[in-house]
N, C-alpha and C positions, 0 to 999 in steps of 0.2 A: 106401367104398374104403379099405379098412385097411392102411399102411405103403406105398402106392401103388400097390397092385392095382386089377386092372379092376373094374368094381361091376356087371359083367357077364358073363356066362361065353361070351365066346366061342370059346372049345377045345370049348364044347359045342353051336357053330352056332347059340346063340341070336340073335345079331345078323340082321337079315332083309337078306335078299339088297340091295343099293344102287339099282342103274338100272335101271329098268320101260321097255324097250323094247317091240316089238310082235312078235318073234320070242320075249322068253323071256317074257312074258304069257301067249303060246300055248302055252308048256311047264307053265306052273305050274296044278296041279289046280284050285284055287279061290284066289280072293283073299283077302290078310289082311284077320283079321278085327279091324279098329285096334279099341282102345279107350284113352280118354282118361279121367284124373284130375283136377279141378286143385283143390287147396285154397291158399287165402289165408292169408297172415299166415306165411311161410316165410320162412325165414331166404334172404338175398343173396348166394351164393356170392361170395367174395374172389376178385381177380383172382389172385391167387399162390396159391391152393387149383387154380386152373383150369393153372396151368403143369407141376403134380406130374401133369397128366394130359397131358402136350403128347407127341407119340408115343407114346400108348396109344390114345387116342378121340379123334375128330374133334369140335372145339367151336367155338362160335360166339360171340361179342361184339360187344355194336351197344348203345350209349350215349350220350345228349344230354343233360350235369346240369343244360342254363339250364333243361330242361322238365319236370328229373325221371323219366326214363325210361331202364331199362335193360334189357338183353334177354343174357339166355347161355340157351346149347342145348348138351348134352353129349349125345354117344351118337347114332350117327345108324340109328335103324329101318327110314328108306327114303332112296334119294337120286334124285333126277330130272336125267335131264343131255339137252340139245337142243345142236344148236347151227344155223349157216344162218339166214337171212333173217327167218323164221316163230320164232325160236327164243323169242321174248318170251310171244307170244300161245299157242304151244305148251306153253310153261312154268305160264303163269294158267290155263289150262285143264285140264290135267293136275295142278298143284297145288291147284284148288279140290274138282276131282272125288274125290281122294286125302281131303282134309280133309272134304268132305261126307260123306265116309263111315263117318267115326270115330263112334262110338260114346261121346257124352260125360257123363262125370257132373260137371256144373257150379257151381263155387260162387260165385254172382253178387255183385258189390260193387266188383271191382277194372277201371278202364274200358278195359286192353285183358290179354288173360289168353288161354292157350291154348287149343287147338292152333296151331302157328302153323309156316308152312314158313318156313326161313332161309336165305341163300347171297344167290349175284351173278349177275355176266356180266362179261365181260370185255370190251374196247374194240371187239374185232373182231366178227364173227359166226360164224368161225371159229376155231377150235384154235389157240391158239400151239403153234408145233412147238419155241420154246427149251426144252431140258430142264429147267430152273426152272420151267417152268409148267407140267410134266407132269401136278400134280394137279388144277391149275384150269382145267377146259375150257370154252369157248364160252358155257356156262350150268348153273345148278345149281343145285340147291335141295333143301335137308335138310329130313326128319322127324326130330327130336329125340326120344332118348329121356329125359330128364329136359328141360323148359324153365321156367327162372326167368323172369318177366317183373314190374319191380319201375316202378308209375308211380305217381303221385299219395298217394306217403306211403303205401303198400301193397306187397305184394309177395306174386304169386302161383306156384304150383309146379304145374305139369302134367307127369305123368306119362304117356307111349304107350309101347303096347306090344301085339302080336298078341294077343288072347285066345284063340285058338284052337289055341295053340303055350306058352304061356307064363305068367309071372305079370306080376305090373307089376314093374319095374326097382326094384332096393334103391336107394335114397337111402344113400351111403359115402360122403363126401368123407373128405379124408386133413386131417388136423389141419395146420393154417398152418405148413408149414417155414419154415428159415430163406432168406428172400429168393434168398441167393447157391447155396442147392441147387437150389429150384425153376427158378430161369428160366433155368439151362442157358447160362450166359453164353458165347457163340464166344470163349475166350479163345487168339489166339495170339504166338509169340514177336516182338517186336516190332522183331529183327535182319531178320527175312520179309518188311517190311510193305515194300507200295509206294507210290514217291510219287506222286501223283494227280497232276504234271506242268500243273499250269494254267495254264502259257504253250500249250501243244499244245493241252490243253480249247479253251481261247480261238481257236485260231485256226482249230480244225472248225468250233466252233458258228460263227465269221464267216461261215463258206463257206457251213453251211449256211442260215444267214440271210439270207444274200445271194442265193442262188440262190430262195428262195420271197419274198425280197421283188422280184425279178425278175420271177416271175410275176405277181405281184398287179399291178404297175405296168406290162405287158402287157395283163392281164385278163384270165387263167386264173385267178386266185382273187381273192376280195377279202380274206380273212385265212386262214393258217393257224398252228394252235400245233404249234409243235415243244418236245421235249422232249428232255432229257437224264436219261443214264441214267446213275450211280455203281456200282463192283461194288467191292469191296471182301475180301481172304479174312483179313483181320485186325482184325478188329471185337470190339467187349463189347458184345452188347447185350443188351438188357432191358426187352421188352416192355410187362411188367405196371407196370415203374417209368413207363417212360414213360407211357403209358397215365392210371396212378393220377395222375401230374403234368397231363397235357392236362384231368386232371376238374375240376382248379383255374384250371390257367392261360387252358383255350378254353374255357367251359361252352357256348358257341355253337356248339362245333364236333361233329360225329357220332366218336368213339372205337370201332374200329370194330377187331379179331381174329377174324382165318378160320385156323385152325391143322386142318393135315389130317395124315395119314400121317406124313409127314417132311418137309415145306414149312409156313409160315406166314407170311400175311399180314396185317401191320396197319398202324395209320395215324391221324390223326386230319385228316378232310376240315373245310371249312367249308361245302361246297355241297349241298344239299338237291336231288335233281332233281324227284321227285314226292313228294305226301303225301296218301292217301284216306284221309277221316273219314266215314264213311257217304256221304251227295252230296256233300259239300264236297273240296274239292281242292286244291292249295296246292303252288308251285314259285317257284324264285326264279332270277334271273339275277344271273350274280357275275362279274364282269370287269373289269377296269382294274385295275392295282397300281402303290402305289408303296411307300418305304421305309417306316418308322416311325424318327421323329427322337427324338433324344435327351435334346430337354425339352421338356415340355407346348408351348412355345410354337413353337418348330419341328415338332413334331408335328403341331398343329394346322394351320398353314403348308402343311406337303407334302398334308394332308387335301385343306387348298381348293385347292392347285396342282393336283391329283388330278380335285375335283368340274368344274375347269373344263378340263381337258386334251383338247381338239380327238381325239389320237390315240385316248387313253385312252375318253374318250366312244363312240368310234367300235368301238372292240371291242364295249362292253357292250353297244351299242344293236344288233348283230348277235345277243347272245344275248337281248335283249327280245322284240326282234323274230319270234327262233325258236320262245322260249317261246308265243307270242300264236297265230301260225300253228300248231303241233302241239295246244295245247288249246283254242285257240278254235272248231272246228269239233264240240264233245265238251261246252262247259260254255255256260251259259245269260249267265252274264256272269263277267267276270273282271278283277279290278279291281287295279289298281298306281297306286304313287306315279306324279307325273309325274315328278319327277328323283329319279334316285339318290341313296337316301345311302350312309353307309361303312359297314363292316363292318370293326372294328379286331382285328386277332390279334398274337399278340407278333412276329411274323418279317415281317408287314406290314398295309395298309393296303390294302380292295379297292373299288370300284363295286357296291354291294347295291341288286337290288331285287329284293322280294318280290311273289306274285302269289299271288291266293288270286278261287275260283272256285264257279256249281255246278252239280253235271252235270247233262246233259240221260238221260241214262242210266244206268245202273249201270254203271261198267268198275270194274276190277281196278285196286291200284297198280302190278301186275307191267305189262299193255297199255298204261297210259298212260306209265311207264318208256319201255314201245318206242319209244310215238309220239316223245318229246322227244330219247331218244339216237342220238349223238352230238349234245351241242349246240353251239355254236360257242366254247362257253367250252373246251373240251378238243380238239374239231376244226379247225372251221374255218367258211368262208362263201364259194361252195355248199358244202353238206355231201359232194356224193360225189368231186366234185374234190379237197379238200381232206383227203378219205381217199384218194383214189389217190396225193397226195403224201405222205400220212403213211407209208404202207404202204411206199411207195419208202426213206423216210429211215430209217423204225424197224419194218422186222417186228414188232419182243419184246415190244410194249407188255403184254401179258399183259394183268391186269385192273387194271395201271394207267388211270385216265382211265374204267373200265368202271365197275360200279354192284353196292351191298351195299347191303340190307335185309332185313325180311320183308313175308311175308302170312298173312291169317286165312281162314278158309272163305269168308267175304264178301265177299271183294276189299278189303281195308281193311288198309292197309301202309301203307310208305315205302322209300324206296329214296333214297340219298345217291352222292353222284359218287365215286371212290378216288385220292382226290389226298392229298398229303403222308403216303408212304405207302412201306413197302419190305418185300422178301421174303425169309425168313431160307429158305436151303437147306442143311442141314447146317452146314461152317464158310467159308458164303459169304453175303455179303448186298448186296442189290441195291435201291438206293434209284431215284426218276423225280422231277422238278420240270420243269414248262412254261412257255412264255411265248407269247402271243398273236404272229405277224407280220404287221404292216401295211406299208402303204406306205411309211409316216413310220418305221417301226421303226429303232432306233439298235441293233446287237449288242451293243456293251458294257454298255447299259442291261439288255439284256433277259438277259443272262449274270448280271450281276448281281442279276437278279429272280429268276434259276432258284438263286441261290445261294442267297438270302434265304430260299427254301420251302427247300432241305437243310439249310437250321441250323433247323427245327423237329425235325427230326429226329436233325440229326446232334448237337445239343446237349440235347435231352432224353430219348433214348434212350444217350448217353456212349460215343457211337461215336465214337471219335478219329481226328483224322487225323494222318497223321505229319506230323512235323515240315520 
């Protein structure tokens, strides 16, 4: 892509049609005819190489450095969109079939390397109708036409593309502009900006605190998470900066850019929900928070106030719990610590435990996604209760709380929660931070837990607030 042109021609319709439904199926003469590339030892596209392309081509980023793994997809050849009940299982099926059918020339060495579909889902199983989420529907999942996938001190390049239509895709990246071109900063005048008013914040979230800690202490629910939402139309942000910082600051956490059309979403989660490694399988439960103190020695302090917290305990053991029931019926054994330990990030301190499994079957990481989402760490306990209250308090969740990764023809992925996370629409931007509600829940406590996730963001992305 030379001086920022597409490295595709699509004024000449080569890009392939997006969503394979069952009506335009029946229109199209024959099926593409994929074929795949992939050679090893390719260069890692830079994050600010992928910004010169942010409203031209649709791109994908999903990154964990404690493991060494990176994944960008540019250029999408096909896109799969479900949404409804079914919409998981419809997606692994429709996306393996799609990938078993490529045509691959393989160059073996590197241990996970393409073809690979990439996208989410969103929290609901339907459509958000906010027009911010107009481009992310209910489910989705891209064929890339170029895919980087960089793991174990390797880095591999696959190229798809119809052969029956086509050549393979040029490799063009635009040479590293300078930061403050590429990433399109929302810069506005700061006479405009409004004040975010946190006396009023404060005294919604009470009510709405109060009114589902109402329930729980009735016993319509036993926990749910509500969330707050930030919008903002006077923002600087910077993606790629942020981003390149989370690879230093969280290497535990997934980094994680869905940029489409004219929306983009990113983030850096710390939750894992599922992980297929051929039979093995691996999910963790993350719940309880508290601050991060200011020296080693109060730090450590709020850890063990943390490890021993009656409330705290009691969220996490709701998503142990859930995790055990949705894959214990699927995995032969599944083995976790007995007590939690932390998971330290700079904005806080959570309840970690890890579970690692192995199946009795072959599933998909896309089905077993299904089986665990919504888990009580972003919903609630029961789960369908605790979406009918969510639904009532926040339609807009979009694909906050909802789930990124990918999959290979195998069924063999990962897919991560979309928490600490926000969506640029033009020169608007819209941040989400949750807090568990229990019985015992205190609102100012948990106000200020939902504060503590927006300074991940609002501080490493240099989104200011006013004064």
């Amino acid at each position: 892509m030379a001086g920022g042109s597409c490295p595709f021609d699509c004024a000449q319709g080569k890009l392939v049609s997006a969503q394979i439904t069952g009506a335009m199926a029946s229109r199209m003469p024959e099926p593409p005819a994929w074929r795949a590339q992939t050679a090893l030892d390719a260069e890692f596209p830079d994050l600010h190489l992928l910004c010169a392309a942010r409203g031209t081509l649709p791109f994908f980023y999903l990154e964990q450095s404690e493991r060494d793994l990176a994944i960008v997809a540019l250029g999408s050849a096909a896109e799969l969109r479900s949404s409804g009940p079914s919409r998981f299982q419809e997606l692994s099926l429709r996306g393996r079939r799609m990938m078993s059918s490529i045509r691959t020339d393989r160059r073996d060495g590197a241990p996970v390397q393409g073809p690979l579909m990439v996208g989410g889902f969103g929290f609901s199983d339907r459509d958000c109708m906010a027009h911010e989420w107009r481009e992310f529907p209910a489910a989705c999942l891209m064929l890339p036409r170029l895919l980087w996938v960089r793991h174990g001190g390797r880095c591999a390049l696959t190229r798809i593309w119809d052969e029956g239509r086509e050549g393979p895709p040029a490799l063009a990246l635009p040479a590293s502009p300078p930061e403050a071109a590429c990433c399109r900063a929302l810069e506005c005048s700061a006479a405009g900006e409004k004040q975010w008013r946190l006396a009023e914040q404060r005294a919604r979230w009470r009510g709405r605190v109060e009114r589902v800690r109402a329930m729980v202490r009735r016993g319509t629910a036993r926990k749910v998470v509500l969330s707050r939402r930030i919008e903002t139309d006077s923002a600087r942000v910077k993606p790629a900066s942020f981003l390149r910082a989370a690879r230093r600051k969280r290497p535990s956490c997934f980094n994680f850019w869905f940029s489409r059309a004219a929306t983009g979403f990113f983030g850096s989660t710390p939750e894992l929900l599922v992980r297929v490694e051929g039979e093995r399988v691996f999910s963790a439960a993350l719940a309880g928070t508290a601050p991060r103190g200011p020296t080693p020695e109060l730090d450590r302090a709020l850890g063990n106030s943390l490890l021993a917290c009656p409330k705290n305990l009691e969220e996490h053991r709701y998503v142990g719990e859930a995790v055990k029931a949705a894959l214990g019926p699927v995995a032969e054994q599944l083995d976790s610590p007995a007590k939690p330990g932390l998971m330290r990030l700079p904005e806080a301190q959570h309840l970690f435990t890890p579970f690692a499994g192995r199946l009795r079957h072959r599933y998909s990481a896309i089905e077993l996604a299904g089986l665990l989402h919504p888990t009580p760490a972003v919903c609630g306990e029961p789960r369908q209760r605790a979406l009918e209250l969510i639904e009532q308090e926040e339609p807009d969740r979009g694909w906050y709380a909802g789930t990124l990764g990918w999959m290979d023809a195998q069924g063999n992925g990962e897919f991560a929660v979309a928490l600490r996370c926000a969506l640029i629409d033009g020169a608007r931007v819209f941040l989400w931070a949750g807090a568990g509600i229990v019985a015992d829940s205190d609102p100012p406590a948990e106000f200020a837990e939902t504060e503590a996730k927006f300074a991940a963001l609002l501080g490493g992305s240099k989104i200011e607030r006013p004064a």
